[in-house]
N, C-alpha and C positions, 0 to 999 in steps of 0.2 A: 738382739744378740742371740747368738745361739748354745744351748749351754747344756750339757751335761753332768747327770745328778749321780750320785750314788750310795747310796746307804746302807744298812744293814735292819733300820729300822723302818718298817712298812709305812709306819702310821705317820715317823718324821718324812718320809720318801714322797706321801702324801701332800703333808700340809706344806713343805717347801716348794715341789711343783707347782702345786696351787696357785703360791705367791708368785711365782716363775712368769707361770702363766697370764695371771691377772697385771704385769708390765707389759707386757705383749713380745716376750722372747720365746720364742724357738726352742723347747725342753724334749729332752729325754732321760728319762727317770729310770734306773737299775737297782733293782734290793741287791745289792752286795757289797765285796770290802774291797782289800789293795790285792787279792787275785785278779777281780771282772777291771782295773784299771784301765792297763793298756788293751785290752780287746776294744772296750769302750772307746778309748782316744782313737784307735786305728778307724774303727765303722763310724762313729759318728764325726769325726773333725770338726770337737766345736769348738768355740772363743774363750768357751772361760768351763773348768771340769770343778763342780763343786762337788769335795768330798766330805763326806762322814765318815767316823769310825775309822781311819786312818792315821788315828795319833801314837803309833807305836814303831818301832824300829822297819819291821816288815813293810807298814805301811807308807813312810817315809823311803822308802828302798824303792815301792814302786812309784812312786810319784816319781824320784829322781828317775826313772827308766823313762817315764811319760813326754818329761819337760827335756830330758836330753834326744830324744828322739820329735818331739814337735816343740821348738822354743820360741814358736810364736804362741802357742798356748797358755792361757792364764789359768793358773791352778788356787783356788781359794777354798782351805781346810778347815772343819767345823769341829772344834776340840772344847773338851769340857774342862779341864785345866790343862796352862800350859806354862812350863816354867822356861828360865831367859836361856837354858841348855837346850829346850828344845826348840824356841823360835831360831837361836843359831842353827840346830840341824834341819830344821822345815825352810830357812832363807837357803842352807847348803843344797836342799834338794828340787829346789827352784819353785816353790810357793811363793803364791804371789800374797795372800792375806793368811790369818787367821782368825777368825769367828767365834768366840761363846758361844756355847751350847748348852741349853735351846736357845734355837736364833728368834730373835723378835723382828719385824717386819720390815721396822724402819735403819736395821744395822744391817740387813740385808739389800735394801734398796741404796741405801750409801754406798756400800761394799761394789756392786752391782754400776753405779755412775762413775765411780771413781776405776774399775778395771775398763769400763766401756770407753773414758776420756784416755786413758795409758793408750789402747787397741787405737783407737781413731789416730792418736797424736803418731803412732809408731808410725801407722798406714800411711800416714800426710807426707811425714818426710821419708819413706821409702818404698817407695810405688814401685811392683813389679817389674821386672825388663823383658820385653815384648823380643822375641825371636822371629823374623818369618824365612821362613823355609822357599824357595820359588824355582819350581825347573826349570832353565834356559829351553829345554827341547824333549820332547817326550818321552819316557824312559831314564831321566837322567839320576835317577834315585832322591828325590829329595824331602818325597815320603817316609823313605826308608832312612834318611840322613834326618829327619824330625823327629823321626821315633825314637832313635838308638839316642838322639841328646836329649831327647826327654829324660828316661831311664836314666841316662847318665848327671845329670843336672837334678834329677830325686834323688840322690843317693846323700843333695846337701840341702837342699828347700823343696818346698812344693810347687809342682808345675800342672799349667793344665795346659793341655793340646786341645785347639781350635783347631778341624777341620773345614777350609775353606773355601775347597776342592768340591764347591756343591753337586756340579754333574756327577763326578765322578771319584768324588770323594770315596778311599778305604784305608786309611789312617790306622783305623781300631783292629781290620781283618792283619793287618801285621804283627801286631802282639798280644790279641786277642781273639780265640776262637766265637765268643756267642756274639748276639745282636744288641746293637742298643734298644735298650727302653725307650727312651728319649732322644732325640735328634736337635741342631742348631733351629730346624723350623720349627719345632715345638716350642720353643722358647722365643719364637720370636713372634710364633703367634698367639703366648700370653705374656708378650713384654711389660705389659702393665706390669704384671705383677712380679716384674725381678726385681731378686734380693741375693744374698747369697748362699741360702739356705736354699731357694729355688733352683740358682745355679748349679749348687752342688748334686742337687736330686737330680739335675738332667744329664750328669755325667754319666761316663763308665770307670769304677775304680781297675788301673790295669795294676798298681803297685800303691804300697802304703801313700806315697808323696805323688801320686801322677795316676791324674785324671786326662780321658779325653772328651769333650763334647764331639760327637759326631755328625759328619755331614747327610744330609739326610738321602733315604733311600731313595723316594718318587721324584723324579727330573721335575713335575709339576712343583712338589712342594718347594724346589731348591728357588721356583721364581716369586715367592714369594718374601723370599729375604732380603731384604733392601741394605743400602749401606749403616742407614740409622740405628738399623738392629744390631748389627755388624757394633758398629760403634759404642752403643749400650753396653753389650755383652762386655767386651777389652777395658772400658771404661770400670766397669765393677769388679772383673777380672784383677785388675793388677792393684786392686786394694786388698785384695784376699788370697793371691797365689805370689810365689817371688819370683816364677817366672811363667810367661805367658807365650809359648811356640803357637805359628800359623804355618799350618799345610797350606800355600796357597796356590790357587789352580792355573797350569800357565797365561790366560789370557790377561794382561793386563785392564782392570774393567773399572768400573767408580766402584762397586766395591772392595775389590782388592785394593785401590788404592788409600779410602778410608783406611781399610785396616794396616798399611804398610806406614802409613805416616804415624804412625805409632810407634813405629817400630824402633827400637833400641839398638835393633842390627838384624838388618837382610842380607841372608845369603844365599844369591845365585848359586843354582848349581847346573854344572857342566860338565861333561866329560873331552878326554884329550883328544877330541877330531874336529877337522876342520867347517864342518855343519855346527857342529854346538858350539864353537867358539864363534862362529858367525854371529846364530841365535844369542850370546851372549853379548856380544857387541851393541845388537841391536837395543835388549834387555837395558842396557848401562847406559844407551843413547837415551831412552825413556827414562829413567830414573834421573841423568841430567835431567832433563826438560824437567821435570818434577821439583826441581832442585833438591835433590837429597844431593847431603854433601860425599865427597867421596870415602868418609870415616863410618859414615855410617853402612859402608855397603861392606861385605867381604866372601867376593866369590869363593867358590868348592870346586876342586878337581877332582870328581866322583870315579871311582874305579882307575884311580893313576897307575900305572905302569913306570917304574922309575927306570927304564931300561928302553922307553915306548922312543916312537920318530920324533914325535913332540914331546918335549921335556916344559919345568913350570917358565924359564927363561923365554921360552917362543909365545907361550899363552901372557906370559905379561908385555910382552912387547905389543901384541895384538891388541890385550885390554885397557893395557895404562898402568898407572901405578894406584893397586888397592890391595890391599892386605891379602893377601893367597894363602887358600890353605889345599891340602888333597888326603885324601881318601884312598887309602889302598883298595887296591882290584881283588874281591873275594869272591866273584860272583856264585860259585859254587856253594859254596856254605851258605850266602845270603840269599840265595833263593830257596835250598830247601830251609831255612826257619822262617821267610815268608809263607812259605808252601804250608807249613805245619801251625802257623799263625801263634809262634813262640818268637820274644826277644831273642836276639843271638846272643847276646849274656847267655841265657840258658842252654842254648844246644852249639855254640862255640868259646867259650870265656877266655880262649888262647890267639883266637883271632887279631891279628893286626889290625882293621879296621877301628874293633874297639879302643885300640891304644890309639887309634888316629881321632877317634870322636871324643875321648877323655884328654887329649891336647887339646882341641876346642873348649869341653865344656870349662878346660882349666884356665882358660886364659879369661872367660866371663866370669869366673869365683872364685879368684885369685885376689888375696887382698892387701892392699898397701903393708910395707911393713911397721907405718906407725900405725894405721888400726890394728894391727894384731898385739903390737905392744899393747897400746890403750885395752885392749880384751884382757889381754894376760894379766893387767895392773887393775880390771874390773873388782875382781872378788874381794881384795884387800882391803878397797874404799868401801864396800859395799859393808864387811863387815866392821870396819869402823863406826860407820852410819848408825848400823843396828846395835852395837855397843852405848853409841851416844844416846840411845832412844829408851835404853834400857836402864840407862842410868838412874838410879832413884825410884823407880817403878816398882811395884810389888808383880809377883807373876800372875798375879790374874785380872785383867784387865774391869776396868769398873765398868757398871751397870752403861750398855750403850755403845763403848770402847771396843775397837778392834785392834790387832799388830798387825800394821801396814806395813810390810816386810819390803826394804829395797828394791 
């Protein structure tokens, strides 16, 4: 597990690590209070943020900014007394335990199985949903149509970009100016030893919620990546990101195709001329033969013209019947924010496109409207729960004892 620490006290900062260390998790240790929090949550993204010294109104304040902003993070507070007003306001501000302090070894190692079984159980039943991106015909934007739903699709979970486009993969030079560190052959040439702490180091952070793995520079390295690796990577992937976008590079090949049977939803992209809707046909004819079914696929009308010779009625006639979406024609503004290697959030936020890629990304995280009841009726049971638990108890938990908060 990978876990971040934060203290105020050097010598505790110390001997918790230690312990950290000697399960075999993933630590990074900060002497400070509830200011260093959320900087802390943003760089390191890890599984569970153990805090010290954050038993007070302040402190509680930044925790809630933490866990409302990454609410897959498990937050477990280390307080030296805690009365049943403040585990209400510590459950309020999305903690997950709270700990006695000084921590003894073995209420930390408990603390430590019990957030790691919640993490895994969470992950089990809800495994990221894979995106792949695929141009019908060169030029058809669908680089650019990956990036803008990234962005868009982090503004409500975390996503990473798989670029798969190994030749010619540049996924990152679109909303990132510098170079990766790390490339997808990097990682596949220490696949041994992936985890998600390795996965996350091989990325580029481009926004708080959205990483890319990039495709690699040297055409040599890109033959080195087989499908297996391919598969590895998506397989760990979608236990640790909620959503998983693939650039993938036109050729239909065994590895693309690995990674497409993943996929949650492919979506061709093409524009409105009668070459890319060829190439798109053809595209649909493959993914037949594949058997992917026709729910899963939903082409793009990239740079549509709502006034063009071909309208979306001629392209469905030609494709059949699958879910259609189109992209307004901005070519101007989207090439200079490729140019300038900025999202077009930033150098156009009035742009039609992005109202065109925020109706996509809303139709993937858009949620029933009984799950949103069930959410809205969450906190009430939750603080029932914590009322029953508290019943009877005195506020300081005996020797050993934790408040397993909801």
């Amino acid at each position: 597990m990978k876990v971040a620490l934060v203290s105020p006290d050097k010598n505790r900062l110390t001997e918790i690590g230690q312990l950290l260390q000697a399960g075999a998790h993933a630590v990074s240790a900060t002497a400070g209070g509830a200011a260093d929090l959320a900087a802390l949550a943003e760089r390191e993204q890890p599984d569970l943020l153990l805090a010290d010294g954050c038993s007070d109104a302040a402190g509680l304040a930044a925790i809630a900014a933490v866990t409302a902003r990454h609410p897959a993070m498990a937050v477990v507070l280390l307080c030296a007394a805690c009365s049943p007003d403040f585990l209400i306001n510590a459950m309020r501000a999305g903690v997950r335990e709270v700990l006695p302090a000084p921590l003894a070894p073995a209420e930390l190692e408990a603390a430590l199985a019990r957030v790691g079984a919640k993490l895994r159980g969470a992950r089990a039943h809800s495994e990221g949903k894979v995106l792949a991106f695929i141009a019908c015909k060169g030029g058809s934007g669908a680089t650019f149509l990956a990036t803008s739903m990234s962005l868009q699709l982090a503004r409500t979970g975390s996503v990473l970009l798989v670029d798969l486009n190994l030749q010619f993969g540049d996924a990152l030079a679109f909303v990132h100016e510098g170079r990766a560190p790390s490339t997808l052959a990097d990682v596949a040439r220490a696949i041994a030893r992936l985890d998600a702490s390795f996965l996350a180091a091989s990325t580029v952070k481009v926004a708080p919620n959205f990483s890319i793995l990039a495709a690699p520079e040297d055409h040599a390295q890109a033959a080195e990546i087989s499908a297996a690796h391919v598969d590895a990577v998506l397989a760990l992937a979608v236990q640790h990101y909620d959503y998983v976008v693939l650039d993938i590079g036109r050729p239909v090949t065994t590895l693309s195709i690995k990674a497409l049977d993943r996929a949650h939803r492919i979506y061709p992209v093409l524009q409105a001329g009668l070459s890319s809707i060829r190439n798109a046909k053809k595209m649909l004819a493959i993914f037949k033969s594949l058997d992917y079914s026709a729910d899963k696929i939903e082409p793009i009308i990239n740079r549509f013209e709502r006034k063009g010779q071909i309208g979306v009625a001629d392209v469905e006639r030609a494709l059949g019947k699958f879910a259609l979406h189109t992209v307004s024609n901005s070519y101007r503004q989207i090439t200079a924010a490729i140019d300038h290697g900025e999202p077009l959030t930033i150098s156009a936020r009035a742009n039609p496109v992005l109202h065109d890629v925020a109706d996509l990304a809303e139709a993937l995280t858009a949620l029933p409207q009984a799950a949103r009841t069930a959410q809205e009726r969450a906190p009430s049971r939750l603080l029932a729960r914590l009322f029953a638990r508290l019943s009877g108890r005195s506020s300081r938990p005996h020797p050993g004892e934790s408040h397993v908060l909801p």
